[in-house]
MDTraj code that builds the backbone (N, CA, C; nanometers):
import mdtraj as md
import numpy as np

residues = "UNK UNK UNK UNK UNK UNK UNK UNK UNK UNK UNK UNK UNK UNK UNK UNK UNK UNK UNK UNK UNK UNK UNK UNK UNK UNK UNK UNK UNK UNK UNK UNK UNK UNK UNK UNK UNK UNK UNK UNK UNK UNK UNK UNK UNK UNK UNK UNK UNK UNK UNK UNK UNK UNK UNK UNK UNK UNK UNK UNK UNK UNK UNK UNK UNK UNK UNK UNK UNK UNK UNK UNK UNK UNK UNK UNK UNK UNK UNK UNK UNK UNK UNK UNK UNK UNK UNK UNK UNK UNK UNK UNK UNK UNK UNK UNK UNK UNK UNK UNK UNK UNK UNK UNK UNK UNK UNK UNK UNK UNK UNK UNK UNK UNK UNK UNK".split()
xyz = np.array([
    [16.5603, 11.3504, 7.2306],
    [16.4810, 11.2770, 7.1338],
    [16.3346, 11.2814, 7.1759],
    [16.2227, 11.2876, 7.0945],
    [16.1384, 11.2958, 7.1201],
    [16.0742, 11.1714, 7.1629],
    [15.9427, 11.1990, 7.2183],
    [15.8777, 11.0691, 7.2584],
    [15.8438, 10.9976, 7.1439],
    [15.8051, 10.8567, 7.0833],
    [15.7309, 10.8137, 7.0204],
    [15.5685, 10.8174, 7.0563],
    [15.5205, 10.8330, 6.9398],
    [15.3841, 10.8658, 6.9859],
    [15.3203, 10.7396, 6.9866],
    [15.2229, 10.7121, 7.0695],
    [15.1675, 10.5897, 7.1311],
    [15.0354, 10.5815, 7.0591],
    [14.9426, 10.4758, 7.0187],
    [14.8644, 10.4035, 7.0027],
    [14.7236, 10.3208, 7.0339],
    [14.6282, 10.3597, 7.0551],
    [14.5352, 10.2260, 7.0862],
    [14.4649, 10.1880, 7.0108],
    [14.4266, 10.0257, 7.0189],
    [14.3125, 9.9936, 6.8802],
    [14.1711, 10.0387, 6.9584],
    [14.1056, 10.0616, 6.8617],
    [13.9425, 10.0693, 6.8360],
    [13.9091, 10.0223, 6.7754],
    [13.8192, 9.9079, 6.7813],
    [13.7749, 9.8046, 6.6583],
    [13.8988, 9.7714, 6.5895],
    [13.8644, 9.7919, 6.4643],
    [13.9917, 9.7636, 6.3425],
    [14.0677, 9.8991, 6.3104],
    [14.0774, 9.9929, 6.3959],
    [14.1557, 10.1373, 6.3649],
    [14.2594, 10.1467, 6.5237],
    [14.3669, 10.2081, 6.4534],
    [14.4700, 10.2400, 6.5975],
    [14.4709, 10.4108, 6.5881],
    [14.4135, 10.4314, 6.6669],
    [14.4137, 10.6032, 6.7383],
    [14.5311, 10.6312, 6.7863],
    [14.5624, 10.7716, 6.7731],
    [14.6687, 10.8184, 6.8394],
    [14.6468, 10.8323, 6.9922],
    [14.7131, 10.8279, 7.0807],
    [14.6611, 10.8585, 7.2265],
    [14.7201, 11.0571, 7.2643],
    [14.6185, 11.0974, 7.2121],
    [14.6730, 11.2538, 7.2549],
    [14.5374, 11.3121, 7.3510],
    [14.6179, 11.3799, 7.3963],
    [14.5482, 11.4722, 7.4752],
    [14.4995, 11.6440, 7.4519],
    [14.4052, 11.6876, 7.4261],
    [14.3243, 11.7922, 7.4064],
    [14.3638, 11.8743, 7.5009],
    [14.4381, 12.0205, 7.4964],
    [14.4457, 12.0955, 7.5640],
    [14.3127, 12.1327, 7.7197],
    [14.3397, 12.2109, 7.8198],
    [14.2242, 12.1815, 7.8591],
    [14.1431, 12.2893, 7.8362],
    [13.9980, 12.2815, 7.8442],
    [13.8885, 12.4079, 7.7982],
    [13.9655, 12.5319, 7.8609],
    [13.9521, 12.6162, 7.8321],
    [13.9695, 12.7741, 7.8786],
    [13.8790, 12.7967, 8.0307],
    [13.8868, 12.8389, 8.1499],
    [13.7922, 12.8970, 8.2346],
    [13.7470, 13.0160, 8.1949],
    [13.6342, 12.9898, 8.1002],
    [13.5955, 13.1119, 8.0931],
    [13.4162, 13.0782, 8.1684],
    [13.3447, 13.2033, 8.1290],
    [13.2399, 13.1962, 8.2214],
    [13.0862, 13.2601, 8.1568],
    [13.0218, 13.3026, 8.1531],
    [12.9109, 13.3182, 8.0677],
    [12.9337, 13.4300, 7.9919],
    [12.9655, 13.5207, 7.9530],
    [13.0440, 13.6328, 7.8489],
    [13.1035, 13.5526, 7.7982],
    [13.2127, 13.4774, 7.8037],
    [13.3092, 13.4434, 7.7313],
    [13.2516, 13.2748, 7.6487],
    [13.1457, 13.2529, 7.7398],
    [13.0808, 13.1046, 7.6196],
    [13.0159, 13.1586, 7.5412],
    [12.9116, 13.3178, 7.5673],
    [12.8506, 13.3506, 7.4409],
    [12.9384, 13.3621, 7.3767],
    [13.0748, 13.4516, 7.3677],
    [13.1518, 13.4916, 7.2141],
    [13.1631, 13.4063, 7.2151],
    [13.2224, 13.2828, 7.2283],
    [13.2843, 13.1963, 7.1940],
    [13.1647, 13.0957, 7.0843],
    [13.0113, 13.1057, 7.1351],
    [12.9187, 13.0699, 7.0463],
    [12.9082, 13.1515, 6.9582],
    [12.8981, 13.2726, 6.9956],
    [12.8942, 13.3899, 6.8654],
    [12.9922, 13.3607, 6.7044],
    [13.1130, 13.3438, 6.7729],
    [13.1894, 13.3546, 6.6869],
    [13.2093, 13.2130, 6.6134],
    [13.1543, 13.1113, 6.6683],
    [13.2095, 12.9622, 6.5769],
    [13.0737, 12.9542, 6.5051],
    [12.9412, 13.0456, 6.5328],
    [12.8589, 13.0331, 6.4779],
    [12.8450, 13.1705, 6.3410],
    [12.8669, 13.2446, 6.4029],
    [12.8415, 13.3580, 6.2905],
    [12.9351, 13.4483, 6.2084],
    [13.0779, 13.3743, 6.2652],
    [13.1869, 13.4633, 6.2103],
    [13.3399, 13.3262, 6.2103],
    [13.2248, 13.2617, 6.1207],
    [13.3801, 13.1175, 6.1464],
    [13.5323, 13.1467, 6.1299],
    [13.5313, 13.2007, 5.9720],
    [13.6642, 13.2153, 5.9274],
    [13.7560, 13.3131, 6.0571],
    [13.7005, 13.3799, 6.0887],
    [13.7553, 13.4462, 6.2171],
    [13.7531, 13.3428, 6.3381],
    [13.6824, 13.2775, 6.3784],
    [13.6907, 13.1641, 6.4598],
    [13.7884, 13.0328, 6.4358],
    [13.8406, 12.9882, 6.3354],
    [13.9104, 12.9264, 6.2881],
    [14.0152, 12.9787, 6.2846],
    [14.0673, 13.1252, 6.2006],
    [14.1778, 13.1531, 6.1910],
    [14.2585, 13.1831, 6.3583],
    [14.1358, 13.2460, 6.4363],
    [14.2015, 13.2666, 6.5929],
    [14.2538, 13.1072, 6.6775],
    [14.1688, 12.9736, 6.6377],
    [14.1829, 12.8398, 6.6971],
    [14.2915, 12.8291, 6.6251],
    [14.3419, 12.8295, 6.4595],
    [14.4547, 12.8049, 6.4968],
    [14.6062, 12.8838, 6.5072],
    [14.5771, 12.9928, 6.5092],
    [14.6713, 13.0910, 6.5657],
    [14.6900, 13.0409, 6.7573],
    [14.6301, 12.9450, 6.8143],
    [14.6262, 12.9492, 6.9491],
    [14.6155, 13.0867, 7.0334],
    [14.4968, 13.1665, 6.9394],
    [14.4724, 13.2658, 7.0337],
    [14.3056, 13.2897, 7.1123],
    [14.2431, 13.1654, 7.0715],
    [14.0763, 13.1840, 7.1191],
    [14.0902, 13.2064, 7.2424],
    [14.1748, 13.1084, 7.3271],
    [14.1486, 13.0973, 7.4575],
    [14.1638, 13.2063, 7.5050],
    [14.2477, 13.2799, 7.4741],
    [14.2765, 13.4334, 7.5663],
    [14.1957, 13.5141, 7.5134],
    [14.1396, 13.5011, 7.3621],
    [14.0713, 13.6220, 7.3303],
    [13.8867, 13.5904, 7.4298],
    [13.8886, 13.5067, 7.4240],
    [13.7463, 13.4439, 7.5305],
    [13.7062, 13.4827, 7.6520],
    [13.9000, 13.4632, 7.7225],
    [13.9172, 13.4687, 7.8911],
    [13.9393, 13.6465, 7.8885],
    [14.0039, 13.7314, 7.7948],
    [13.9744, 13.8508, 7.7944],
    [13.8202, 13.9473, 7.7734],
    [13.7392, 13.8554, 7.6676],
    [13.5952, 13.9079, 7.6757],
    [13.5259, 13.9434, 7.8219],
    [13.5382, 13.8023, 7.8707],
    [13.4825, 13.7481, 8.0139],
    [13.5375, 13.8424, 8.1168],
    [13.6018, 13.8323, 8.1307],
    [13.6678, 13.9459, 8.2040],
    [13.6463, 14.0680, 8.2183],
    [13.6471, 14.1285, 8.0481],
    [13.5989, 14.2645, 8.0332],
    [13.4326, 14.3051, 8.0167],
    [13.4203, 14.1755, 8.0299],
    [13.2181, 14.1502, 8.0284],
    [13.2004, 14.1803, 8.1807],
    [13.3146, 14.1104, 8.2743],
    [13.2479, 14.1114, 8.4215],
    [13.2647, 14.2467, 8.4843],
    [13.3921, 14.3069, 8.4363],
    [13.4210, 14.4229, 8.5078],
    [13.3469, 14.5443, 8.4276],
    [13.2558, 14.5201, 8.3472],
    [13.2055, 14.6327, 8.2796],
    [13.0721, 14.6175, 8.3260],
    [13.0232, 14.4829, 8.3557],
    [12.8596, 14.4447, 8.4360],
    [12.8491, 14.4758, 8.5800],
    [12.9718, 14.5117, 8.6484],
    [13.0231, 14.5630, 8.7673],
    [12.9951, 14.7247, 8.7532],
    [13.0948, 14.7653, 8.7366],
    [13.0408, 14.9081, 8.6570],
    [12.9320, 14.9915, 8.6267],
    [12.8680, 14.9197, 8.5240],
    [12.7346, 14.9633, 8.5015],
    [12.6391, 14.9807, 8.5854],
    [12.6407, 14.8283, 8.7203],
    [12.5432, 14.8261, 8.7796],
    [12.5621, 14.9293, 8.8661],
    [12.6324, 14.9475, 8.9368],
    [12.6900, 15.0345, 9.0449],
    [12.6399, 15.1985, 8.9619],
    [12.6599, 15.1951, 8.8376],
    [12.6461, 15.3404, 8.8055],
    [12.4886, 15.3423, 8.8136],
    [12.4254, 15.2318, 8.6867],
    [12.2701, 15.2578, 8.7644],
    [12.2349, 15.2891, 8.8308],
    [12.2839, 15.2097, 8.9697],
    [12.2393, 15.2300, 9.0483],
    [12.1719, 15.3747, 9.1222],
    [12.3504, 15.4053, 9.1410],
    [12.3504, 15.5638, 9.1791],
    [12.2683, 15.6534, 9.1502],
    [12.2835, 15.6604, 8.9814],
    [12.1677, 15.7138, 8.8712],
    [12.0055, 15.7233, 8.9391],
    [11.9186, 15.5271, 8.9623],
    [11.8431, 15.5635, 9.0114],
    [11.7925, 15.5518, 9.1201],
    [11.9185, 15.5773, 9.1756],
    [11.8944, 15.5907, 9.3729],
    [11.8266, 15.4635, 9.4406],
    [11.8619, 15.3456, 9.3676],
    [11.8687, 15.2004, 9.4377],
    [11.9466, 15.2378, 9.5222],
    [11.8617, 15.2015, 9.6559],
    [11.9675, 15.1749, 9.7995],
    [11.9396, 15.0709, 9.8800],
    [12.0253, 15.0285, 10.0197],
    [11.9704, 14.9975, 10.0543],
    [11.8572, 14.9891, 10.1270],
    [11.8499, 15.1433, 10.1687],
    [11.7031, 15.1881, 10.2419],
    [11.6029, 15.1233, 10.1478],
    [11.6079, 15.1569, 10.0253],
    [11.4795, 15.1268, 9.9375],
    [11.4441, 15.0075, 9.9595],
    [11.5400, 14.8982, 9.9528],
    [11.4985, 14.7464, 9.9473],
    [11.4540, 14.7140, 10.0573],
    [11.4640, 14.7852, 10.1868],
    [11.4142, 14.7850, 10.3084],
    [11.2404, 14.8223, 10.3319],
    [11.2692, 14.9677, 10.2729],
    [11.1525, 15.0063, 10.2538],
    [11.0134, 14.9515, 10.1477],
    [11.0708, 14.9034, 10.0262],
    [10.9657, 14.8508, 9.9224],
    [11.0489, 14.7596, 9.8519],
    [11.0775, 14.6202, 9.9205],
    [11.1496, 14.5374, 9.8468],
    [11.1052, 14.5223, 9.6984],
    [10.9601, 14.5368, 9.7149],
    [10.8842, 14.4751, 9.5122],
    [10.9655, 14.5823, 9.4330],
    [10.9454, 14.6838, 9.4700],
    [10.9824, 14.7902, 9.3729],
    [11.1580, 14.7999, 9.3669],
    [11.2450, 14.7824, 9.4637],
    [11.3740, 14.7225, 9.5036],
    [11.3977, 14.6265, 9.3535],
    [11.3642, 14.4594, 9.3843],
    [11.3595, 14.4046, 9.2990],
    [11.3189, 14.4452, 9.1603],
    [11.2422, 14.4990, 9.0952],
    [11.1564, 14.5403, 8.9376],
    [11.2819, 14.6271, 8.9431],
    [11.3317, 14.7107, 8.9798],
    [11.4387, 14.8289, 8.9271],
    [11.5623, 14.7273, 8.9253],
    [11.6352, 14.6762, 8.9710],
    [11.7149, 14.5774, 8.9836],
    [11.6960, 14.4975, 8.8849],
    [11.6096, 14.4155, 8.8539],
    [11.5979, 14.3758, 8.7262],
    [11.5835, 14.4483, 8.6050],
    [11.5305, 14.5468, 8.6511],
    [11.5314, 14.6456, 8.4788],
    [11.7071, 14.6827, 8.4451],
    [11.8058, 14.7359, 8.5852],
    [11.9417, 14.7605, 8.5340],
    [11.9818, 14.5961, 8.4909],
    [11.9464, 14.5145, 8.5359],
    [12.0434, 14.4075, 8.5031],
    [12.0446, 14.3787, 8.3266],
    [11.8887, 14.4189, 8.3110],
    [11.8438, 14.3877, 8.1759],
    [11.9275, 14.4828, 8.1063],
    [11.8813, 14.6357, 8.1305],
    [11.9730, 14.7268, 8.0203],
    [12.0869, 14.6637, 8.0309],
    [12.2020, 14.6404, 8.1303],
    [12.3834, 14.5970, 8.1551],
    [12.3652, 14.4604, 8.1112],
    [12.3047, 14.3938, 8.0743],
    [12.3282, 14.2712, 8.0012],
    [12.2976, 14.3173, 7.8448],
    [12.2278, 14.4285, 7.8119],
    [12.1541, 14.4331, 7.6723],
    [12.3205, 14.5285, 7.6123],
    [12.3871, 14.5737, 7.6819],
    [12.5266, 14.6865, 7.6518],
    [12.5909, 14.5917, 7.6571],
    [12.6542, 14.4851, 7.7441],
    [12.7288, 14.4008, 7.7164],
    [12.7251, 14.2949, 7.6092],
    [12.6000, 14.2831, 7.6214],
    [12.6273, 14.2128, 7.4352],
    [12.6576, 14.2500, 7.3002],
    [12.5689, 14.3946, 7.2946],
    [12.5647, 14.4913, 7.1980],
    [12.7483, 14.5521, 7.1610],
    [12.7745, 14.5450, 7.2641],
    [12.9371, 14.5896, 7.2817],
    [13.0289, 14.5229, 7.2567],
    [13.0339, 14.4144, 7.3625],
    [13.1095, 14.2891, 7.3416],
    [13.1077, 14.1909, 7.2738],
    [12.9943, 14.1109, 7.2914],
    [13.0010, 14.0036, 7.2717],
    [12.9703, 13.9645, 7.1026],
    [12.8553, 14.0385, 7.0506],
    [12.8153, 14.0371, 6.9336],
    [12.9390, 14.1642, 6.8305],
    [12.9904, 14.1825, 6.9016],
    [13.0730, 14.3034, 6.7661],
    [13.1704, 14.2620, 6.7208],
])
top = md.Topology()
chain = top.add_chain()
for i, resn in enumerate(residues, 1):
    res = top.add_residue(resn, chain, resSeq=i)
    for name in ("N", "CA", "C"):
        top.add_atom(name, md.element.get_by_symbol(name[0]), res)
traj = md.Trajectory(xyz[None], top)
């Protein structure tokens, strides 16, 4: 038999006492789609919340956001012969290239993922 479902007052109203699944661990890839999509593509955002499939489709973005920002950088890298000698040798210029791959591998991961 099932439980009876329980009760509390608020002012002059009795609430159900339920509990909200808990948030998804997802991580910065997976909060943009997750803004992306309740903002610019609802009916798809709705129909996935209640199919109970956001959470995985979120924790799969994130995932495939991290291991593809992994990837990229490492290939940059190679590409433009960021090493560690270099950062030894001319940390400024070390840093400015390092930030320029992070920029392109964040500008592909959105373009790819997150926004499509």
């Amino acid at each position: 038999m099932k439980d009876k479902l329980q009760y509390r007052k608020i002012s002059d109203y009795y609430v159900p006492n339920i509990e909200l699944p808990p948030a998804p661990k997802i991580g910065k890839y997976g909060e943009l789609r997750h803004s992306y999509l309740r903002n610019h593509k609802e009916p798809l955002f709705t129909s996935m919340l209640m199919q109970d499939k956001l959470k995985e489709h979120l924790e799969e973005i994130d995932k495939s956001a991290q291991e593809m920002y992994e990837h990229l950088m490492k290939q940059f890298k190679e590409q433009l012969g960021i090493t560690e000698k270099l950062k030894a040798e001319n940390q400024m210029l070390w840093v400015h290239m390092m930030n320029e791959i992070h920029q392109m591998t964040e500008e592909i991961i959105l373009e790819e993922l997150i926004y499509n």
